[in-house]
C-alpha positions as CSV (number, residue, x, y, z in Angstrom):
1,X,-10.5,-16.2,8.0
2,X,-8.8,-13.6,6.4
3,X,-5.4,-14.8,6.6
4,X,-6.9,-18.2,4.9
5,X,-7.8,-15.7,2.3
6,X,-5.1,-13.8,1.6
7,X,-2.9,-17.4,1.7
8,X,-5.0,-18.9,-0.7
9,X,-5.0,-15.8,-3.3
10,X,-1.2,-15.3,-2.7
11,X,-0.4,-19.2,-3.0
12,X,-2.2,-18.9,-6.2
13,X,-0.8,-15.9,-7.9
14,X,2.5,-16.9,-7.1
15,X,2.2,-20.6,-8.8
16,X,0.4,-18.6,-12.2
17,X,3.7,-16.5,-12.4
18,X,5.9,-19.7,-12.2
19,X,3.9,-21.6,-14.3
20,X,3.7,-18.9,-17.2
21,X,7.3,-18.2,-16.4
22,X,8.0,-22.3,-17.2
23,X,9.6,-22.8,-13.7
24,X,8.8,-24.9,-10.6
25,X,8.6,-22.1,-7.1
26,X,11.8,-23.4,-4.8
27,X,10.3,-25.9,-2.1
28,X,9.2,-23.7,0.9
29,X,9.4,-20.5,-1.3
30,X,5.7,-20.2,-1.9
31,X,4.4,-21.1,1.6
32,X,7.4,-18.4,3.2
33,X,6.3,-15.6,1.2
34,X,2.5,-16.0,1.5
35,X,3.3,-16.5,5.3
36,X,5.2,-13.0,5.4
37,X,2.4,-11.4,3.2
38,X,-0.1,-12.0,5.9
39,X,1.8,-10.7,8.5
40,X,2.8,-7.6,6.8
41,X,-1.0,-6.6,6.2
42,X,-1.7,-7.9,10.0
43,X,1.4,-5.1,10.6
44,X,-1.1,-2.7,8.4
45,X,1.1,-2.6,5.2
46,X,-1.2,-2.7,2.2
47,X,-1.3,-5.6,-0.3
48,X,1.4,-3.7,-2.8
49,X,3.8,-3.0,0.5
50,X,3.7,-6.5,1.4
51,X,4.3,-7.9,-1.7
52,X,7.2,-6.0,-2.6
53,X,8.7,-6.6,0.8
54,X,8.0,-10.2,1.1
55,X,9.1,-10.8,-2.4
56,X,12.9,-9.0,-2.3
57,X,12.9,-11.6,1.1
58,X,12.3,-14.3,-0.8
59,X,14.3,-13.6,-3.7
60,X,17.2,-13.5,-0.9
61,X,16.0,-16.6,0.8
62,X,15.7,-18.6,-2.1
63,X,18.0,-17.5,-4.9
64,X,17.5,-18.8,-8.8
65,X,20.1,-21.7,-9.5
């Protein structure tokens, strides 16, 4: 339940940033860093851990064109 939570808020905040930035998320981006956010916090991290780690992970995973 609260992984479905934490998915659903993440998978939302992340679109609202490329949307106001004017730019479509890479396929698979969105989905691999929400994934990695939940299992940071299941690791214990807090929110602002996971998010920075999840999101340099991403950034190398999927880099801008």
């Amino acid at each position: 339940m609260v992984d479905n939570l934490i998915n659903h808020y993440c998978a939302q905040a992340m679109n609202a940033d490329f949307a106001k930035a004017g730019k479509t998320p890479p396929t698979g981006m969105v989905a691999y860093t929400c994934n990695c956010v939940i299992q940071q916090v299941n690791a214990q991290a807090t929110i602002a851990q996971a998010k920075a780690t999840c999101q340099a992970q991403a950034t190398a995973k999927y880099p801008s064109p």
